[in-house]
Steps between C-alpha positions, in 0.01 A plus 500: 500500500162626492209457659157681586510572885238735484258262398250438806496100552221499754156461399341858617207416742192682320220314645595434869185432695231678243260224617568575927564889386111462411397358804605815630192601715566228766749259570535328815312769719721762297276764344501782262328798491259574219669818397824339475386121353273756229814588395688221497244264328506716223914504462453117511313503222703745287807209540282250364441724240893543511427876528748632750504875490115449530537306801782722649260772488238308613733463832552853553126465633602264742786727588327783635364322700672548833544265790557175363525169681777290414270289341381764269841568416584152412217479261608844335833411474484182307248659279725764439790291455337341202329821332811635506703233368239463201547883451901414487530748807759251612636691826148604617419106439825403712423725781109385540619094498761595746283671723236230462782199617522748836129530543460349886159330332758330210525112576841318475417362143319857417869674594737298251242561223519843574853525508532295198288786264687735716822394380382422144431905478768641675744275233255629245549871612851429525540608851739232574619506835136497589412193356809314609419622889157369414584159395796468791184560751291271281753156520488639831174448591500140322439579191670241196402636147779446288428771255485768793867360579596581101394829562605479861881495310424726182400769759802482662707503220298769302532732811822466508580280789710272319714348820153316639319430137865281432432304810174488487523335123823278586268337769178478250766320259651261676166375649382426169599180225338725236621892559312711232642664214434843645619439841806394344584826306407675823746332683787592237389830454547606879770328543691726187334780658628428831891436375406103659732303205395167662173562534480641169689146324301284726161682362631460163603089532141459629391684223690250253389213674113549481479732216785451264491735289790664312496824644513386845806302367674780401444736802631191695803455304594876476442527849778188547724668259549824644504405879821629653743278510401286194806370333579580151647167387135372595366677130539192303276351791235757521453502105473094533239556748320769214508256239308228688250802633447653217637840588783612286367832372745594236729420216768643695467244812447214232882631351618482867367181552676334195829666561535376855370180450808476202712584791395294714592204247134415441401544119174252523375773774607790280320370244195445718511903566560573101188274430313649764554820399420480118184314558414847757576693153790644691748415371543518136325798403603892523798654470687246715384231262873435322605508850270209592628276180829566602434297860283331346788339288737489783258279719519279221860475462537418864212257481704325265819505664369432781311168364826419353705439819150419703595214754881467431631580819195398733696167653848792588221766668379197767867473621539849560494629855264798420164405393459818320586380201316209490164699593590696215536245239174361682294775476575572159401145399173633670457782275542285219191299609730161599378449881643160504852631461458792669337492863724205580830734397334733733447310802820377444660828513294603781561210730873606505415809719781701404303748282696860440120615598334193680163760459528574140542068461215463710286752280589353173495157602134537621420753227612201234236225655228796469564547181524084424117463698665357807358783693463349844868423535568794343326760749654294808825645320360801451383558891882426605641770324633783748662847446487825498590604211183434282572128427219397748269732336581369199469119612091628656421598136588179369295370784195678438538452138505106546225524735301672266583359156 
């Protein structure tokens, strides 16, 4: 995933205080000497002009001029500040707003704005860990600009300090209904940077939920496919939870797909794959196209064998101790598109409780009402899945998927 972290999200302060930075001469009993407010009136007026260099030179006057009050040195400082932010001398910029929020004269309110252009052009200079210290003493000091926290967190993370930028954005997250895009990719992006696999799903399954879009999909479900420990016989699962995501890449996994859902004693679901994969134009074309007639033709064979001896032995497979069975003839029904006949068989099945896997019933029996639209019933399934070998990642896909779909 990509994203542009270098882009500067706070608003650069280029006209703090141009109106008081006039009033110069006196404010509050404060004064300024002629030699230095000569100079300074004139640097004012080369940033209206938006002339910087001219009004960075025009401060060199004011420089030479030695013994300044602190209130002199205030006044300088935010003009300088701005001239040199217009002249896109962003460090000189940082350091005059950053001595101007420590100015003795600087009121409360005065500081934060300060710090706030401070921080702006340190990010812009990319000095990093400056602006981060910055906007730490800034929330500090009661400051509560949300776009000095974004770059509060992009300064930590772009200067390296990945443990506190993860923190700092996990707590920014789950504060908020609405987490943006950005923050998002962030979050997954430190988290594979920092070897955090949970963190780094849990990014992702935001990511699906509020911004579903395909690629976020398919980072998720790599990322559950090659977690340690993920079982093989799972695959059939995983390329179930592709098809309804959109995220089968390749003719290849489309083959797969078919062959194991044969296997499985399913031909309405391998022919869901085929279909699937012709109308992606993979399947069917190249030098594997022969290949692809050849299942194609043996789909339909067991399509029609399988239609042929549909529902003879449904009454035996209720009076058979494992359920197994029955969830299979019940989930195939499902495939086929007949609900009616089908959930029933696998509640049926289910209720005996005497599943080879009780997880892998669990899954498939709330995968099959997801797939029939009874989705609420289905993800209460779903959420009692447990395991450790990938079947409770698998069931949280289906989840999100039926939350999202």
């Amino acid at each position: 995933m990509r994203f542009n972290t270098r882009r500067t999200l706070l608003p650069l302060v280029l006209s703090l205080l141009l109106s008081a930075g006039c009033a110069y001469a006196q404010e509050g009993g404060k004064a300024v000497r002629p030699e230095i407010g000569k100079a300074v009136s004139a640097a004012v007026e080369a940033v209206k002009g938006k002339h910087g260099k001219e009004a960075l030179t025009k401060l060199a006057e004011a420089d030479a001029v030695g013994g300044k009050t602190p209130y002199e040195a205030f006044v300088v400082d935010q003009v300088r500040g701005q001239a040199a932010a217009l002249a896109g001398e962003s460090s000189v910029a940082a350091a005059a707003f950053e001595s101007a929020s420590n100015s003795s004269v600087a009121s409360g309110a005065q500081k934060l704005t300060f710090l706030t252009a401070a921080i702006g052009q340190y990010y812009t200079a990319r000095s990093y860990a400056k602006a981060s210290d910055l906007a730490g003493r800034y929330f500090r000091e009661g400051g509560s600009d949300k776009a000095v926290r974004t770059i509060y967190i992009q300064s930590l993370y772009l200067g390296g300090d990945m443990g506190r930028a993860l923190k700092e954005l996990q707590a920014d997250i789950q504060s908020s209904e609405q987490p943006a895009e950005q923050q998002l990719q962030m979050l997954a992006d430190i988290a594979n940077r920092q070897k955090d696999s949970s963190a780094y799903i849990g990014a992702l399954e935001k990511l699906v939920v509020h911004y579903p879009k395909r690629e976020y999909w398919q980072s998720l479900v790599f990322s559950v496919a090659t977690k340690p420990g993920f079982s093989d016989r799972l695959a059939l699962d995983m390329l179930r939870v592709k098809l309804v995501t959109g995220t089968i890449r390749s003719g290849a996994e489309y083959v797969e797909a078919v062959q194991l859902a044969l296997q499985a004693g399913f031909p309405a679901e391998a022919k869901k794959f085929l279909d699937a994969g012709y109308a992606a134009n993979q399947l069917g074309t190249g030098a594997e196209a022969d290949r692809h007639t050849r299942l194609k033709d043996s789909v339909n064979k067991a399509m029609a064998e399988d239609t042929k001896t549909l529902g003879v032995e449904d009454a035996k497979l209720s009076t058979l101790p494992s359920g197994d069975p029955q969830m299979n003839a019940g989930l195939n029904y499902v495939f086929r598109g007949q609900a009616d006949k089908g959930l029933p068989m696998l509640e049926g099945g289910f209720k005996k409780g005497n599943a080879k896997r009780p997880e892998d019933a669990r899954l498939h029996y709330g995968m099959a009402l997801v797939l029939t639209g009874h989705k609420a019933k289905g993800i209460e399934m779903l959420r009692g899945v447990k395991g450790t070998d990938g079947v409770a990642e698998v069931a949280r896909l289906w989840i999100l998927h039926a939350q999202r779909s």
